[in-house]
Phi, psi and omega in degrees: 000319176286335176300318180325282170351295182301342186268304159290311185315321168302305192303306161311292207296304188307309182305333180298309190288336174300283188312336193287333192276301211282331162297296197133170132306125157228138185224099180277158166248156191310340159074353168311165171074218197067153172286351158283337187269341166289332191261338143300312166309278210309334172285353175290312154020261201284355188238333164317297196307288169337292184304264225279309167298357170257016172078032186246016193283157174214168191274005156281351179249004164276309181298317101048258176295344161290315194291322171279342164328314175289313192283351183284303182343144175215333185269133177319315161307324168298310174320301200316284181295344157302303195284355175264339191271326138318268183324333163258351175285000000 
């Protein structure tokens, strides 16, 4: 299972240098928090939650709720760990 893990893990990294060569630097700002994107977590939330206790869950709806996790977020170190945990589903 870890070479796998590792072999994808490479597969990022390269795509990060794809993007870095075809692109550039880029510097955006994070476009997190505000109360609609809180409110948008908590329904990914509730229906993650929802799905999987009626035996329906799916990793799109795991994914789902990390990715608006993030998009809810403001602190940066938290951005972070949202965005690794996105990145391990």
């Amino acid at each position: 299972m870890m070479l796998h893990t590792e072999r994808i893990l490479g597969e990022v990294a390269a795509e990060r240098r794809n993007q870095d060569e075809k692109w550039g630097p880029q510097s955006y700002p994070d476009g997190t928090g505000g109360i609609v994107r809180e409110a948008e977590s908590d329904m990914a939330r509730e229906v993650c939650d929802k799905q999987h206790q009626a035996g329906h869950g799916t990793w799109i709806s795991i994914l789902r709720e990390e990715v608006y996790e993030v998009f809810a977020e403001t602190d940066p170190a938290k951005i972070r760990e949202e965005l690794i945990q996105v990145a391990a589903v």
